[in-house]
PAFIDREN-414498 format. One record per residue (C-alpha): residue in three letters; x, y, z; residue number from 1. Coordinates in steps of 0.001 Angstrom, whole numbers, plus 500000, padded with zeros to 6 digits. Layout:
BEGIN
<pt code="ala" px="X" py="Y" pz="Z" pos="NUM"/>
...
This chain:
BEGIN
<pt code="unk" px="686227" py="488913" pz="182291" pos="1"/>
<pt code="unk" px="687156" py="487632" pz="185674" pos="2"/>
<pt code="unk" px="684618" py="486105" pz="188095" pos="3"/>
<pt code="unk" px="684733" py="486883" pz="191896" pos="4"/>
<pt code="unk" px="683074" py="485978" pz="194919" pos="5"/>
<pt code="unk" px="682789" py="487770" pz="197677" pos="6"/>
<pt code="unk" px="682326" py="486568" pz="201392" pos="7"/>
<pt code="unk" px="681340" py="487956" pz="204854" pos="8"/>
<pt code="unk" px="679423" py="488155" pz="207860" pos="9"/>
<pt code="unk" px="676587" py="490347" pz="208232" pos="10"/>
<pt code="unk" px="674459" py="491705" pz="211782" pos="11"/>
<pt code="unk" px="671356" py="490713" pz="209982" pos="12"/>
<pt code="unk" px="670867" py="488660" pz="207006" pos="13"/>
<pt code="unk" px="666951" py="489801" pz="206103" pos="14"/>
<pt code="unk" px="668364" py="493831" pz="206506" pos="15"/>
<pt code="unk" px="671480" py="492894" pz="204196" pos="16"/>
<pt code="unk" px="668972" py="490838" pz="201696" pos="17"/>
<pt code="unk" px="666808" py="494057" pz="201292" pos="18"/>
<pt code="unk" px="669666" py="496449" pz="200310" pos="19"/>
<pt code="unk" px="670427" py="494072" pz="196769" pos="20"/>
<pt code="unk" px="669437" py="496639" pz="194796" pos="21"/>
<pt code="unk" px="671945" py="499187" pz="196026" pos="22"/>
<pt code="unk" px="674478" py="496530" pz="196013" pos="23"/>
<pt code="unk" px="673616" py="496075" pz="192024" pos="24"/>
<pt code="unk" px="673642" py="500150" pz="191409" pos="25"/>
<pt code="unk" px="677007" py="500340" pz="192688" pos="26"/>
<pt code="unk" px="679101" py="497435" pz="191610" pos="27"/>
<pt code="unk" px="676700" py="497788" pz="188192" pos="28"/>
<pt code="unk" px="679243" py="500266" pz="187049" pos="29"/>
<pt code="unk" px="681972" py="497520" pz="187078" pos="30"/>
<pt code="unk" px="680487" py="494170" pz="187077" pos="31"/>
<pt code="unk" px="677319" py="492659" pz="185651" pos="32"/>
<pt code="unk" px="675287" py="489567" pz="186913" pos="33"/>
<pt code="unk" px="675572" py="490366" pz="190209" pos="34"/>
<pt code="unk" px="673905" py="487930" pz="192515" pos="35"/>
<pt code="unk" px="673645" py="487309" pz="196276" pos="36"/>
<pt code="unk" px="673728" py="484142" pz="198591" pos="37"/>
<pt code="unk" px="672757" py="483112" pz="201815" pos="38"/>
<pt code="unk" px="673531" py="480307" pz="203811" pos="39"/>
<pt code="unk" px="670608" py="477537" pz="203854" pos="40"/>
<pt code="unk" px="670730" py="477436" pz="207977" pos="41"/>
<pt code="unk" px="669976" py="481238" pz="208572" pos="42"/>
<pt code="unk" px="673272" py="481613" pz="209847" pos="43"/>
<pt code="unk" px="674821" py="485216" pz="209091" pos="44"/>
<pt code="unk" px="677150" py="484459" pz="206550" pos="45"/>
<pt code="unk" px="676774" py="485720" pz="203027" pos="46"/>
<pt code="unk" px="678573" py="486045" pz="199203" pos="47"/>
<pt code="unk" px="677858" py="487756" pz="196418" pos="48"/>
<pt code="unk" px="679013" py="486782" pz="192814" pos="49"/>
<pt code="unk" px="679854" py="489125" pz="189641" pos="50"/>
<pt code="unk" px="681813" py="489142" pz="186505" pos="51"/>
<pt code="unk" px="684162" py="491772" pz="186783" pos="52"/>
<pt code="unk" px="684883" py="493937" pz="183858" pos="53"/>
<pt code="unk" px="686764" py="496419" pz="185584" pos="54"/>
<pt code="unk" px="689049" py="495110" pz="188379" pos="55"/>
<pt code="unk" px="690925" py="498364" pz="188710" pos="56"/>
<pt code="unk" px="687415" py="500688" pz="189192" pos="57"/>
<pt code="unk" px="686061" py="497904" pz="191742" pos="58"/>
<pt code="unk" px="689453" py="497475" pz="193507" pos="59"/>
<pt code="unk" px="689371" py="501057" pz="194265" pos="60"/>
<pt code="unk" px="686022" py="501510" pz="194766" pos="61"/>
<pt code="unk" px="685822" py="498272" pz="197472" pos="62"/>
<pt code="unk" px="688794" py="500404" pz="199584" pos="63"/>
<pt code="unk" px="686797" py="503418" pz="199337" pos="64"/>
<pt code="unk" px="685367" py="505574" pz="202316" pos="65"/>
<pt code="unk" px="681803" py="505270" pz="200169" pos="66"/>
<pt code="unk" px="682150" py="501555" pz="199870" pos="67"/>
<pt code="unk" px="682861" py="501351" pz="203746" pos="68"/>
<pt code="unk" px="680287" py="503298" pz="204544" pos="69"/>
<pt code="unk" px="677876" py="501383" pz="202390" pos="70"/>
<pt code="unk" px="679245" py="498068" pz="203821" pos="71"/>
<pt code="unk" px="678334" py="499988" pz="207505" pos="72"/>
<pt code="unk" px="675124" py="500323" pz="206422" pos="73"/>
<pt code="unk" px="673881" py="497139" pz="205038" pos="74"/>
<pt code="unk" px="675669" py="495101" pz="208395" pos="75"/>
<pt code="unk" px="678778" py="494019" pz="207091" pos="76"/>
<pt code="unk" px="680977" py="492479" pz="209645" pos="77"/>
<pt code="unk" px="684791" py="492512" pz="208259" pos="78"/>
<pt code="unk" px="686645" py="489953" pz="207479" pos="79"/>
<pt code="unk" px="685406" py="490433" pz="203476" pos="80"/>
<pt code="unk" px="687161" py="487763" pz="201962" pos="81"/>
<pt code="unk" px="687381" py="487786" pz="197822" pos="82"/>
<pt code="unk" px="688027" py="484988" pz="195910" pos="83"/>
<pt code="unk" px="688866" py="485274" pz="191747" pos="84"/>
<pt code="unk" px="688761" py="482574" pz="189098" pos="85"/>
């Protein structure tokens, strides 16, 4: 299984924070251990961590109009940056 982080900016961090579990539900159905960071200095930047066990399924899902649309939702700012071990 590959791990992957996942990096970005967000409009506001406590808003993004509270939408976790809707992050979980829909990357759940291709990665487990899901967890979320913030930076220690309340600035806006954020990651989230998984191990991927289907790349494919979350590569298309993460260029998907639902995926933008959830990213518009919880305050993501683009750039997302991904980073794979």
């Amino acid at each position: 299984m590959t791990k992957l982080v996942i990096t970005h900016k967000v409009t506001d961090v406590a808003a993004w924070k509270n939408h976790d579990a809707e992050r979980e539900r829909n990357i759940g159905a291709f990665a487990a251990d899901i967890r979320s960071y913030t930076t220690p200095d309340n600035g806006n930047e954020v990651a989230v961590t998984m191990t991927v066990h289907d790349m494919a399924g979350l590569q298309a899902f993460l260029q998907s109009e639902a995926c933008d649309e959830i990213m518009r939702r919880h305050g993501v700012i683009k750039p997302v940056t991904l980073f794979v071990e």
